[in-house]
Every structure is written in structure tokens, then in C-alpha cells.
C-alpha positions in Angstrom: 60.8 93.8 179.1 64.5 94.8 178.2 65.6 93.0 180.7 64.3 90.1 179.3 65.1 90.9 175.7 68.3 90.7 176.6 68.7 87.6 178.7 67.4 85.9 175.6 69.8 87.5 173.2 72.3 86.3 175.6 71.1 82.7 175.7 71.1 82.5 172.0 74.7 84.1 171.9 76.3 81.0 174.1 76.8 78.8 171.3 78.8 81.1 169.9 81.5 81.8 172.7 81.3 78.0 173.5 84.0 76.5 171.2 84.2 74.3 169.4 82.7 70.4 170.1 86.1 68.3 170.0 85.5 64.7 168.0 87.0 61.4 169.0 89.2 60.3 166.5 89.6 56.7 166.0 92.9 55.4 164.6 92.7 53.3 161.6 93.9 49.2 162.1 97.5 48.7 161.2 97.9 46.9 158.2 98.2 43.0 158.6 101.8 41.4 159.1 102.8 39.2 156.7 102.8 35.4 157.9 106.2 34.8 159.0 105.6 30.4 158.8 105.0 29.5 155.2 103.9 25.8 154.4 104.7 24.1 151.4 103.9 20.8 150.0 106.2 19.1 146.8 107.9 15.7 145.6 110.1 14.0 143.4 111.3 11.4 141.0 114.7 10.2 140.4 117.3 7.2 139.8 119.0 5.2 143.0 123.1 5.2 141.0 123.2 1.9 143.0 120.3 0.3 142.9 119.6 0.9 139.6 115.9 1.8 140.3 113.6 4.5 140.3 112.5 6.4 143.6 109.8 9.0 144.2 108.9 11.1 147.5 106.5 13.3 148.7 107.1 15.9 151.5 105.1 19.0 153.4 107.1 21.3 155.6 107.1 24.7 156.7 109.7 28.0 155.6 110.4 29.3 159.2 111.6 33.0 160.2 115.3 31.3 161.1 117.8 31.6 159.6 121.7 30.5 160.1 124.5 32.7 158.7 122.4 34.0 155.9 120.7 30.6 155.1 117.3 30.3 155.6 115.6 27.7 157.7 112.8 25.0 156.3 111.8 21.4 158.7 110.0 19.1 156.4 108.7 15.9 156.8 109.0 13.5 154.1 107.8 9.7 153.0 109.7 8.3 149.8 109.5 4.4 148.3 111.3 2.4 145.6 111.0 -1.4 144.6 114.4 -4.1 144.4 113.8 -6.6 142.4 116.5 -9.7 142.8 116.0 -13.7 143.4 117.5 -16.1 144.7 117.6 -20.3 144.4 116.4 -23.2 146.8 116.4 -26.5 146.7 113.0 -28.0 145.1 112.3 -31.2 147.5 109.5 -32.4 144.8 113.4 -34.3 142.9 114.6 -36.9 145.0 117.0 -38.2 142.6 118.8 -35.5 141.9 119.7 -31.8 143.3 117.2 -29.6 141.6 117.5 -25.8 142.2 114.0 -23.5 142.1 114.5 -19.7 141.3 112.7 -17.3 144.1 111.6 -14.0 142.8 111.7 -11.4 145.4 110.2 -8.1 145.3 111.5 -5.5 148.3 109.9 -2.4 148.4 111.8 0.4 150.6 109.7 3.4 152.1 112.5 5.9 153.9 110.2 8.4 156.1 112.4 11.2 157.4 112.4 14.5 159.1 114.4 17.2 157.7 116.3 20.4 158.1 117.0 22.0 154.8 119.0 25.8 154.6 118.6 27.5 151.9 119.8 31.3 150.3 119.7 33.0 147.4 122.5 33.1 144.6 121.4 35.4 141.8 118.2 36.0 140.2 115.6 33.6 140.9 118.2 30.5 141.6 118.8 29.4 145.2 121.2 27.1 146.3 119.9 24.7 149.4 121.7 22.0 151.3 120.0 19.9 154.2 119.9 16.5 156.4 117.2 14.0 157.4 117.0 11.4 160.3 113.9 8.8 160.4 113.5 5.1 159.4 112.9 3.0 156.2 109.7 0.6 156.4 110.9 -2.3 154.4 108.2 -4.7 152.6 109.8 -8.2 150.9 107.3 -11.0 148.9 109.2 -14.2 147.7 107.7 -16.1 145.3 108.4 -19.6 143.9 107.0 -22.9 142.2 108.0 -24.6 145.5 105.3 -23.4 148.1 108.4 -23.5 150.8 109.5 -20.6 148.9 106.9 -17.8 149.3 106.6 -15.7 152.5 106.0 -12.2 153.1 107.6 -9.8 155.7 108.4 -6.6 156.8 110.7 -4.5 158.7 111.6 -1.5 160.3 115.2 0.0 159.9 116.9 3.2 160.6 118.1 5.3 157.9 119.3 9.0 157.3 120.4 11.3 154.4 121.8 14.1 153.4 121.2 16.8 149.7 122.5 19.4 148.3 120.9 21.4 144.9 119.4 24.5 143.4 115.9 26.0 143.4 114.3 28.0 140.8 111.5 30.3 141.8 109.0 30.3 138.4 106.3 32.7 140.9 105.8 33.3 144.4 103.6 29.9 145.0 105.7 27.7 142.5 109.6 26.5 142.1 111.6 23.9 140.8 114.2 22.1 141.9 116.7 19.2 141.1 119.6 17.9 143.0 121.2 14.9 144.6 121.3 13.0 148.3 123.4 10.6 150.1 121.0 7.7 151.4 122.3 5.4 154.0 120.0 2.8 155.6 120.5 -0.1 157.7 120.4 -3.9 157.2 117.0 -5.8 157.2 116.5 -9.4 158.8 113.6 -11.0 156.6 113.2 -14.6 157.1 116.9 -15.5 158.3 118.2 -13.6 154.8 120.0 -10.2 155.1 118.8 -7.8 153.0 121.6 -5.0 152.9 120.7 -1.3 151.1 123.7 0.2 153.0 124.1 3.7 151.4 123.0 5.4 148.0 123.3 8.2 145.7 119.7 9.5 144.6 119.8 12.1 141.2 116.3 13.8 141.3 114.1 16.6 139.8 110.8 17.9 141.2 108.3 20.6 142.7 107.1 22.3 145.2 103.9 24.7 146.0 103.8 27.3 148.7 101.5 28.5 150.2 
């Protein structure tokens, strides 16, 4: 009976002398890494010095992890468009008699579509200073019309055409800016109809937005 006492007393003593249980511990997630690619969208209005007409564009890009000697690196594609108005005169065969001269009214509209490169740092504050170049073509869209139905046609072409800009971003918040600044426009001659249509180059002044994301 004592023997058996105390092989129960030392049964119920194990626990004791055991130790104690050892728990898993489970790491907790590292914190998530801030996106490195940030898309934008944005456009602008403005005044072509030449061409004495207004211009808008529209672009969506993407702020890379690059950068170049302290500049930082954005691609962007971007679609723009503008309207020429101008005329010329043609001969109107319905006078036989006489030499009678018809005005055409022709209406060119000019949609440069680019892809850009644009570096860009900061200067003090919440003011950067940015300076880029774009390559792509220029979809160009002339109607002529006239009292002589010789004179009206419609036709398009394609041409190349390239740019580059320079000018300063504000940054009102994290997902907004402003910005305003001018570009160099070059684009090549169109041949509509037998008629040269020559843009050759451009200064653009514009103002505009842009949303991040």
C-alpha cells in the first residue's frame, strides 16, 4: 500500500519537473512596400505662337523608380489636337467669259500622338522643375469647302513629328499638381490633294493638371 501511495505521488509530481511547454511563435507580416510605379493621368490647354491657335492634350504615364543624375524618370504617352483654319482660291468654271476666282475654306485639324520621356527634380518647397522629349506622329485631317463642287474634298494624313518642354510643377497634395510650361513642336509636311500643307515647327505656351495615383 505505500508502495503504491507513492508511485502515485510520483506520477502527479511529473508535471512539475517537466518544464515548461515551449510555444511556436509566429512572426508578424512585414509591413507592405510602397509601390515603386505610380500612374498618373493629366492634360492641357495652350496657344501654338505660330499658328495662332489654341491646342489641348491629354496624357497617362507612369513615375518610374529611375532616375538620371538626381532627376527623376516618368514615360507618358500623349494624344493632343488643334484646328488651322486658312483658304485658298480656284477658278469657278460656271464664268466662261471671264476669269472668276471661288474662295475654298479649309479646315486642318492636327492630332500629334507621342511618347515621352520627361525628368524631373525638386527645387524648393513644393516647386519642381521638369524637362523632357517625345517622338510619335501627327494624324492630319483637312475638309475644303467651296460654292464650286470641284472644290470640296476630304483627306487625311499621317506625318512624323517630335517635341521637346521644359517647365515647373507644383505639388498642391500628394494626388494633385499643377503645372505650366512651354514645348518646341516640329512636324513634317502633309500631301493632301496635290497641296502642301507645311506645320514645320512650333512653340506651344501651356497650363494644366495632372492626378496621381
Amino acid at each position: 500500500m505505500k508502495n503504491k501511495l507513492l508511485l502515485v505521488s510520483a506520477l502527479l509530481a511529473m508535471p512539475a519537473f517537466g518544464g515548461t511547454t515551449a510555444k511556436e511563435v509566429i512572426p508578424a507580416p512585414a509591413p507592405a512596400q510602397p509601390s515603386l510605379w505610380n500612374w498618373f493621368i493629366g492634360g492641357s490647354a495652350g496657344y501654338l505662337v505660330d499658328a495662332e491657335e489654341a491646342m489641348y492634350t491629354g496624357h497617362v504615364g507612369v513615375d518610374t523608380p529611375w532616375t538620371v543624375g538626381g532627376w527623376n524618370v516618368a514615360l507618358f504617352a500623349e494624344l493632343a489636337s488643334t484646328e488651322v483654319e486658312n483658304g485658298y482660291s480656284i477658278v469657278n468654271p460656271a464664268f466662261t467669259s471671264a476669269v472668276v476666282m471661288s474662295p475654298v475654306d479649309v479646315e486642318t485639324e492636327v492630332m500629334p500622338l507621342t511618347l515621352n520621356v520627361k525628368l524631373e527634380r525638386p527645387l524648393t518647397g513644393k516647386l519642381n522643375g521638369y524637362v523632357g522629349a517625345g517622338l510619335g506622329v501627327s494624324f492630319i485631317d483637312v475638309t475644303a469647302t467651296s460654292v464650286v463642287p470641284a472644290g470640296n474634298y476630304s483627306d487625311d494624313e499621317t506625318v512624323f513629328t517630335g517635341q521637346v518642354f521644359a517647365g515647373l510643377v507644383y505639388n498642391v497634395s500628394e494626388a494633385f499638381e499643377v503645372f505650366g510650361g512651354a514645348r518646341w513642336i516640329f512636324t513634317d509636311s502633309a500631301d493632301v490633294r496635290g497641296r502642301e500643307v507645311d506645320f514645320d515647327e512650333d512653340v506651344f505656351f501651356e497650363g494644366g493638371l495632372r492626378i496621381n495615383f
